[in-house]
C-alpha positions, 0 to 999 in steps of 0.5 A, a space after each residue: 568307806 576309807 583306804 587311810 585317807 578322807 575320800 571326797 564330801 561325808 556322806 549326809 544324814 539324808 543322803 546315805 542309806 543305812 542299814 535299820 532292823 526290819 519292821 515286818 509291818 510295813 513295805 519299807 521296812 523289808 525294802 530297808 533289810 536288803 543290804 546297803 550294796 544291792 539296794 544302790 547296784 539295783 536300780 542301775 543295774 535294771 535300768 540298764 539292763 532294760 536298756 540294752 534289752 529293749 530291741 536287741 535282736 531288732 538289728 542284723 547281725 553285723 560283720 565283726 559279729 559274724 566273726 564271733 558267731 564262727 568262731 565260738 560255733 567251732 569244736 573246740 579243737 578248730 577253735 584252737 586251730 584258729 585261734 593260731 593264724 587269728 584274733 588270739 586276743 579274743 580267744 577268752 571271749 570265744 570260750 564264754 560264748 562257745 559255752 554260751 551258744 552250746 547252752 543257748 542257741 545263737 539267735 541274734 538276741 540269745 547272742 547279744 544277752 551276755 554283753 546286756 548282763 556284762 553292760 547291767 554290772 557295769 552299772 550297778 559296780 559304777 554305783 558301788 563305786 562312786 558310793 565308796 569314792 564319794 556317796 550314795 547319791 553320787 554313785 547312783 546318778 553315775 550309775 544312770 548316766 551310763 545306762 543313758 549314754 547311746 554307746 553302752 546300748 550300741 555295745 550292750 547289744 553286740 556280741 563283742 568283747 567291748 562290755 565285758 572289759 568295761 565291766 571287768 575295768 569297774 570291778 578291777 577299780 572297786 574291788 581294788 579300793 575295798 583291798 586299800 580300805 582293808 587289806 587282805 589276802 582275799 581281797 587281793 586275790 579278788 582284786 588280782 582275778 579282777 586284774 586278769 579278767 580285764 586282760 582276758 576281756 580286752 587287753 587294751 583295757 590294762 591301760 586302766 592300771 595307771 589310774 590304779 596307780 593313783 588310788 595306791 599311791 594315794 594309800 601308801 603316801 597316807 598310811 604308816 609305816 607297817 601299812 604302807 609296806 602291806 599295801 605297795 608289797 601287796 599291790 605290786 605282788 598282785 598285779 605282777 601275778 596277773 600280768 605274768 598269768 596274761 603275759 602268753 596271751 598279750 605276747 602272742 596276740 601282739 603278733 596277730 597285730 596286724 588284724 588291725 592294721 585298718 585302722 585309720 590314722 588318728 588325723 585331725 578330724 578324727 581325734 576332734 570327733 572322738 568323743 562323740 564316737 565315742 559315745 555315739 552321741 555328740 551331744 551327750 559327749 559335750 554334757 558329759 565331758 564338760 561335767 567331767 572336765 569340772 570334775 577335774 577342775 573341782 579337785 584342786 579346791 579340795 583338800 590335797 588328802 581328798 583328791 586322789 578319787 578325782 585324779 583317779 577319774 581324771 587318768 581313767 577317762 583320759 590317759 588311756 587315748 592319750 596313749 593310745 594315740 601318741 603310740 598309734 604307729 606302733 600299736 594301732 589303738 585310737 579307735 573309740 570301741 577300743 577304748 570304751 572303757 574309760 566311759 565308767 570314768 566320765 560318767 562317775 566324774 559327772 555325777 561328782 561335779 553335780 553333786 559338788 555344783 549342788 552342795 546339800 543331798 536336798 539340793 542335789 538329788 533334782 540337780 542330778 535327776 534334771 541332768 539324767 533326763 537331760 542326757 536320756 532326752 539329748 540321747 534318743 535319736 542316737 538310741 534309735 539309730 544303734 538300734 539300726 543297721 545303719 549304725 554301721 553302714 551296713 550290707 543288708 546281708 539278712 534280707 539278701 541271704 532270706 532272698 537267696 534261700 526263698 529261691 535256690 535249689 538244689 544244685 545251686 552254687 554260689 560266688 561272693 565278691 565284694 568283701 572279702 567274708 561275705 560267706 560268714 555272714 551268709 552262712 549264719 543268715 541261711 542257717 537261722 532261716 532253716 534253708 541249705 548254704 549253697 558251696 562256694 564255686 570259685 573260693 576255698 578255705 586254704 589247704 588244710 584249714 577247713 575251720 579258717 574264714 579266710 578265703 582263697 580263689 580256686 586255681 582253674 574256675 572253668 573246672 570249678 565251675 563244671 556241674 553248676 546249671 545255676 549260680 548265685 552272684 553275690 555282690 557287695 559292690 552293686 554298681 555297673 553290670 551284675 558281672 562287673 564286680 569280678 575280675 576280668 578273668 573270671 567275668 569272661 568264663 561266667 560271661 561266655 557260659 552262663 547269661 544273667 536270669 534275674 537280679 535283686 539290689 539290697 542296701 550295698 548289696 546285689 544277688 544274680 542268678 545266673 543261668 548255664 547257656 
């Protein structure tokens, strides 16, 4: 396809698959009339999708998926409530899986499912994409590097936003070269939806428009007049409809910026190790990047009308870190999970260096396979690893909670100390296992908020504590005496009315029961 302007190498005799009439005769043939689109997003898609499949409800939930789990399992009207104090910015997300977990449950696996199909799409639209910008071969390598890459399994496997916006940033980019290619309303339209979702998804991910930027500069520098003023009024037009339609939530949200005020400076040590976080694999990272990076290099031996999809690529994968850490003290962004989107970007940039390293489809297509096994290969020990608990150092909240529940009773209360939503992640672990969530003692919701995860300590705890003859201690600080995690205060009123029955040590954690004297 062209957008007025000869995007990269022509397509090859062998390397473009097209469109032939059916004979009904033989296999090949009824493989042969599915269309062009679904035969190169198949396999990139399926692969991928078994990817993110494979053990996706082996790992616990982790922290920030207790935070989704809670708020997409409020009524709608305490969603709302909390979505006024908290993480408006994903309140679009929250949506989609507050419906998802009314129609599905909220098992582990059942809530990892939607980021698996999002990360599956981005896949199969990566190899629409590069066959657009460049050909077949190229968008179907493109499309396997990213299933192969650690971090689209580590994020294919949560229930966060980060694979809905990498996909909703490749679909915006696909969808806006077909509106180049030929414009119209509808076209623009699915563009500009595209545009809004990226928003909607994670509004980090906009930074994407300035690769955009690129593409229709390229269209206007290259069409005549009459096309040039359909394409710039229509670009402008579109993207000014959708970020006017997103602009209540990013202005509200921004307020909320707070949220992610732990975020660590982006010192040296960190931007040095960015790549490999972010794509958990530093290894994968340097193939990939050193691929990407003779990408760029490549689009200056090109002719300048065939180097806009290159320089695309180049703003895509780069800019938005740029940005992010040289606006860091403002808006606190140069996290890799972050800016996870741009990975589509290495990926597809790679697949094109192969293909013009190689030269003819004959010679590519071992080229480009090699380097799809080279990467599957380098990646194993990190797909093992974000298949673990480890892959963020994690408190073994499940295997304590399962604990607590096997040996409460009824009756039983319970402290947490330690970090600070403890209780999230033990209420979805108790009530997975079927077993009561005992009240919390000395913490309550603030006045008013019974919906919030937020916590605040009781004013007298020897009057929370009346009636209680056994309470559970739950600690995420497990050093020194099973007491010593508390405040002084209230070490001394535990210390002088109850004594310490039994005590089990969990990764990073530690589970008391505590007896009335």
């Amino acid at each position: 396809m062209s957008i007025g302007v000869t995007t990269g190498a022509a397509p090859t005799p062998d390397g473009e698959l097209t469109d032939t009439a059916p004979d009904p005769a033989t296999t090949w043939s009824t493989v042969r009339a599915v269309p062009v689109s679904l035969r190169v997003a198949a396999v990139p898609f399926l692969c991928t999708l078994a990817m993110t499949l494979f053990g996706i409800g082996d790992r616990q939930l982790w922290r920030d998926e207790h935070a989704t789990w809670w708020a997409a399992s409020l009524s709608w009207a305490d969603l709302r409530h909390l979505m006024g104090t908290m993480d408006l910015a994903l309140f679009p997300y929250y949506v989609l899986m507050h419906v998802w977990i009314g129609v599905f449950g909220d098992s582990p696996a059942v809530l990892r499912l939607p980021s698996a199909l999002f990360m599956a799409v981005a896949a199969g639209l990566l190899a629409l994409l590069g066959r657009r910008l460049f050909d077949v071969p190229t968008g179907l390598v493109a499309g396997l590097l990213l299933a192969s890459i650690p971090a689209i399994s580590r994020y294919g496997q949560e229930t966060r936003p980060y694979a809905m916006a990498l996909a909703a940033t490749v679909a915006a980019v696909l969808l806006l070269v077909r509106a180049l290619e030929k414009p119209s309303p509808w076209r623009w339209v699915g563009y500009g939806l595209a545009v809004l979702w990226v928003a909607a998804s994670h509004m980090v991910a906009l930074m994407a428009l300035a690769a955009h930027l690129v593409a229709v500069g390229a269209a206007v520098f290259a069409g005549a007049g009459p096309r040039r003023r359909r394409i710039l009024v229509g670009w402008l037009l579109t993207v000014g409809v959708a970020l006017v339609t997103a602009a209540p939530l990013v202005v509200v949200a921004s307020r909320q910026g707070g949220q992610i005020g732990w975020i660590p400076d982006p010192v040296w040590a960190r931007v040095e190790s960015f790549p490999a976080s972010l794509f958990m694999s530093g290894a994968v990272a340097g193939l990939i990047v050193v691929l990407g990076v003779v990408a760029i290099a490549l689009t200056g031996t090109v002719a300048a009308p065939q180097r806009w999809p290159g320089l695309m690529l180049a703003v895509w994968a780069v800019l938005p870190p740029v940005v992010a850490y040289y606006t860091f003290d403002e808006f606190s962004l140069f996290y890799p999970r972050y800016l996870l989107f741009t990975v589509p970007a290495w990926a597809l940039a790679a697949g094109w260096a192969l293909r013009r390293l190689a030269g003819s489809t004959r010679a590519y297509l071992p080229v480009a396979l090699a380097a799809v096994v080279a990467v599957a290969g380098t990646a194993l020990p990190q797909q093992r690893f974000v298949r673990s608990d480890a892959v963020q150092k994690e408190f073994a909240f499940a295997a304590a909670a399962r604990y607590l529940g096997d040996h409460e009773s009824a009756g039983d209360g319970v402290v947490y100390t330690g970090y600070r939503n403890t209780h999230r992640a033990f209420r979805y672990e108790l009530e997975q296992a079927g077993k009561p969530v005992p009240p919390e003692i000395l913490t309550e919701p603030p006045p008013g908020q019974p919906w919030s995860w937020q916590r605040r300590d009781r004013a007298d705890p020897v009057a929370a504590l009346a009636g209680y003859r056994r309470v559970w201690l739950v600690s995420t600080d497990p050093k020194g005496h099973a007491l010593s995690s508390l405040s002084p205060a209230v070490r001394a009123v535990l210390a002088e009315r109850y004594a310490v029955a039994e005590t089990r040590t969990f990764h990073r954690m530690r589970v008391s029961l505590l007896i009335a004297r």
